[in-house]
N, C-alpha and C positions, 0 to 999 in steps of 0.2 A: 545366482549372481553372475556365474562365469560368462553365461548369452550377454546380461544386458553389460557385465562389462566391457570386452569383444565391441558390443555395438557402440559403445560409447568411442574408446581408441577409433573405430573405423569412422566416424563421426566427426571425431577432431582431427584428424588427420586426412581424413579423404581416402583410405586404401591407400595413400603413399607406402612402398615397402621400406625405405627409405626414416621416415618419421615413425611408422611405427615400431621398428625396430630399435631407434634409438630411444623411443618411449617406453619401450618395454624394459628396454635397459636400465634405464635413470630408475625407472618402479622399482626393480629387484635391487639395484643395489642403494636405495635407500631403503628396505626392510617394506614397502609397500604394496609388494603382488610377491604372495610366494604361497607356496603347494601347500597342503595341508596333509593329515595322516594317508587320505585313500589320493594322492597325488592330483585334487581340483587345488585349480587357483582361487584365493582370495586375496582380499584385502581387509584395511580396518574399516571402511567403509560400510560394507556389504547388509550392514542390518540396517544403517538409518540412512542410507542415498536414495534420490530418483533415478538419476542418472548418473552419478560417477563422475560427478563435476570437481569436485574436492580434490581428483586425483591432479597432482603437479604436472608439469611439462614441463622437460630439457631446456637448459640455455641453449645446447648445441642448435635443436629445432627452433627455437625461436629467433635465434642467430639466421640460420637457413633462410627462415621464410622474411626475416629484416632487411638481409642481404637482395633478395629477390623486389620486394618492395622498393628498395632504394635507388633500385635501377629503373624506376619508371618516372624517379626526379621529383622533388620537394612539392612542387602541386598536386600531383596525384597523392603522393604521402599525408598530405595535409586533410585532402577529403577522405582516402580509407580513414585515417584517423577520427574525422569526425561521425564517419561511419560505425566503426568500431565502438562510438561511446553511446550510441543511439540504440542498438539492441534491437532492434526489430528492419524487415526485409524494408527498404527503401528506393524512393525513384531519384535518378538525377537531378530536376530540377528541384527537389526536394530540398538536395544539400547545398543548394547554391549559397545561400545565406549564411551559411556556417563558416564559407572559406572563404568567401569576400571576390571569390570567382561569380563572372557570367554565368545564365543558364546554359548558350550555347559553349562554353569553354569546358562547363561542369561535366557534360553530355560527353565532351571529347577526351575528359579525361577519365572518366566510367568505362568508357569505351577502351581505354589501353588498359586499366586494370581487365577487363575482362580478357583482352586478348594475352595480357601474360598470366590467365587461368588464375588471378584474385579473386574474382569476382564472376558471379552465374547471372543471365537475367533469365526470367520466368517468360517461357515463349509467350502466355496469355494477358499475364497483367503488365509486364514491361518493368517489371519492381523487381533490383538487385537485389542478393542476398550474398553472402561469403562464400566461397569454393567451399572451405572448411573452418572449424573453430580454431584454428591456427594461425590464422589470417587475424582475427582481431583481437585476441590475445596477443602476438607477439604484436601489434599497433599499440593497444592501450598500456603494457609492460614498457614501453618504451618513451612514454608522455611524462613530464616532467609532470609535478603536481600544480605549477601555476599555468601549462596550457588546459592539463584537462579539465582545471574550471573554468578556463575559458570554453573552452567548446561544450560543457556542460552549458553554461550559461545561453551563447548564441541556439544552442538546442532547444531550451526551456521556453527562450523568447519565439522560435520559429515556428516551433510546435503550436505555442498559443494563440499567433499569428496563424497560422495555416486552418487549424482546427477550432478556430473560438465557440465555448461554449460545449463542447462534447465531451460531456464527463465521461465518456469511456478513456479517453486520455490523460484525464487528471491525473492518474498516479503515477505515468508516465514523465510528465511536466514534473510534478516532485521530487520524482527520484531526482530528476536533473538538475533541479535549483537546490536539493541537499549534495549534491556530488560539487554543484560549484560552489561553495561554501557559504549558501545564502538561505539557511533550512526556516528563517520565518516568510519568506516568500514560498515554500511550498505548502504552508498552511491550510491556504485557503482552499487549494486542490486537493490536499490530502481528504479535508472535508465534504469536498465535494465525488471524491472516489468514492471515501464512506457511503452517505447519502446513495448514491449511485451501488451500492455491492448492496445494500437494505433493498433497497428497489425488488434486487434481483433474487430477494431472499438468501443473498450471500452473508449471514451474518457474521462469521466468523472475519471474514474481508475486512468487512465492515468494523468491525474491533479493533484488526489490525492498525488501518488508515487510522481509526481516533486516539491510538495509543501513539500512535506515527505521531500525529498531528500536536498532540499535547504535549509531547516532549520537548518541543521548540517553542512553548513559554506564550498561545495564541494573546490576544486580547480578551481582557474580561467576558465581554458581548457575544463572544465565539467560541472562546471556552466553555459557556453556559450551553450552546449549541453543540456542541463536542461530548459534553459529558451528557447530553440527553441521549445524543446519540447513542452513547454507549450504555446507557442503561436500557434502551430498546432492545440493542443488540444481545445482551446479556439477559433480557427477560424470554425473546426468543431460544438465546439457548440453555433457559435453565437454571442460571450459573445462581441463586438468591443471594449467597452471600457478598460476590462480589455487586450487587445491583445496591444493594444496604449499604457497601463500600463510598460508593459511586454518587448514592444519594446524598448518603451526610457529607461528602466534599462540595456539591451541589448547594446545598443548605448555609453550608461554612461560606462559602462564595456569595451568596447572595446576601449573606447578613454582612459581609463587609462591604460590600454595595451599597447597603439598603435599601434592598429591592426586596418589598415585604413580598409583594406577587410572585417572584421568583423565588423566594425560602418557602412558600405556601407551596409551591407547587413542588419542592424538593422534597419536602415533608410528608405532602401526599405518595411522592413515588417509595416513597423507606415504607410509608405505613402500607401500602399494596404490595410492596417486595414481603413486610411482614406476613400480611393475610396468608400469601402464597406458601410462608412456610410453615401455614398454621397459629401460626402466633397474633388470633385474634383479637386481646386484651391488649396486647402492645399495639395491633392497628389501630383499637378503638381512640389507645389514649397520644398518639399519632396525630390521627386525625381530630380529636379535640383542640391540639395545640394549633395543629394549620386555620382552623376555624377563630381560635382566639386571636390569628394573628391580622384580621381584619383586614385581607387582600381588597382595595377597592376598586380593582378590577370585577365586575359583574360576574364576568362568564367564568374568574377561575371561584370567586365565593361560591355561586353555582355548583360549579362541580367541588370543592371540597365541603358543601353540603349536604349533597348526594351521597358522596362517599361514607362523608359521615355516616349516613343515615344507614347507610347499608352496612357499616362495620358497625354501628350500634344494636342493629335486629341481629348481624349474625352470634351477638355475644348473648341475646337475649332481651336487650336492654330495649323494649317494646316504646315506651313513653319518651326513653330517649330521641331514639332513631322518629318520632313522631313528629318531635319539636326541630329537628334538621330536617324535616320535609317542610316541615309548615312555613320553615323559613327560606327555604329554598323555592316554593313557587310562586311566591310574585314574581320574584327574579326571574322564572321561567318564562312565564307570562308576558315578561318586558319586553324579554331579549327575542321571546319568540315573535 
């Protein structure tokens, strides 16, 4: 723990001797870095951090680098700030929209952060990023809570404008319309991050986003897309009981709809959640009720025929599973 802590400090601070020093201070005397029996550093941290981000920072340093910032005058201050709530390395004309500045004024104001050492650009891609994480910590500590949803906001909107259509960014876009206090506008991207982590066989991600996503109350039509979602994600990892969870919410949703195709098909996914966990008897009588429930949609009668058919041979039930074939192939035949 003592390396990655060390690189962390060095990290936020920049090797300033200066900051780190009075960092080290504020840690020891609030009880947060102190020796152990054979005299290494720790902290409470040290079993569940990546990085040592939990660990606070000094008024005093934040003071420091505020005082520094303010001397380059309310414009500049205005775009680190918007800088600061965006989270990732950014170009000048990028931020123009945020601050309500020109691109050429944007460009000239990047340009004196940089020269009073706020701000690095990348000799190759021209895209700023923070001196140190000190810089946009003491910026966003400093935003009252009705600008930072403002510039959450103009963020959300510029990103979607700049970027349309690139679910790599959707959860970027969310995070910023839940920061400005509008979490059913980040819905639709949350879902679409999902979608997008499934893709990439991220499914864990992908749970996340639909847990994200469902918290903020979607609409019916999306919620049903949401929780499919999430029972994919959860059949990839395993998870049976929570997929059995997932489905009967599914099923409850769709009968207050009355959307028989959509309870059909909820029903089907509980009875296959069952199969997997052995529990053949319960898939079969599952899948009987999805079938009684007369989806008149082809293609899902179809498939909850099929399935029938296949949780009826695996239970044994020969003549059963015979009679869900027989009636499942005209239907083949149609569609096919």
């Amino acid at each position: 723990p003592a390396p990655r802590c060390a690189a962390r400090r060095a990290q936020a601070t920049g090797g300033n001797p200066f900051f780190l020093a009075e960092t080290l201070r504020h840690l020891c005397e609030h009880g947060l870095v102190q020796p152990d029996a054979h005299g290494r550093w720790q902290t409470p941290f040290d079993d569940t951090t990546d990085d040592y981000r939990e660990l606070p920072l000094p008024p005093t340093v934040r003071d420091t680098v505020r005082a520094r910032e303010a001397r380059l005058g309310e414009p500049t201050m205005r775009l680190l700030e918007a800088a600061s709530l965006a989270g990732d390395p950014f170009r000048a004309p990028g931020r123009a929209d945020t601050t309500g500045a020109d691109e050429a004024a944007t460009v000239n104001l990047f340009e004196a952060a940089e020269r009073a050492q706020l701000l690095v650009a990348d000799a190759k891609s021209g895209a700023y990023r923070f001196a140190h994480d000190l810089v946009p910590q003491a910026l966003a500590a400093g935003l009252s809570p009705a600008r930072a949803a403002l510039v959450h906001r103009r963020l959300a909107l510029n990103l979607d404008r700049a970027q349309a259509g690139d679910s790599r960014l959707a959860a970027r876009i969310a995070r910023h319309w839940e920061a400005a206090g509008e979490p059913r506008r980040a819905i639709g991207f949350r879902l679409a991050a999902g979608e997008a982590a499934a893709r990439l066989y991220a499914h864990r991600e992908a749970l996340a986003e639909c847990f994200q996503a469902l918290a903020h109350g979607p609409e019916p039509a999306v919620e049903v897309r949401l929780r499919n979602a999430k029972i994919d994600a959860l059949r990839h990892l395993g998870d049976i009981a929570a997929r059995s969870v997932e489905a009967d919410h599914l099923a409850a949703l769709a009968r207050s709809r009355g959307a028989r195709n959509e309870e059909a098909h909820a029903v089907m996914q509980r009875a296959l959640a069952a199969a997997d966990g052995s529990r053949r008897r319960e898939a079969l009588r599952l899948m009987e009720h999805a079938v009684a429930l007369k989806p008149d949609d082809e293609s899902t009668l179809r498939r909850a025929l099929r399935i029938a058919g296949w949780a009826a041979t695996t239970c044994g039930e020969t003549r059963l599973a015979e009679r869900y074939v027989q009636q499942a192939l005209p239907l083949a035949e149609r569609i096919d």
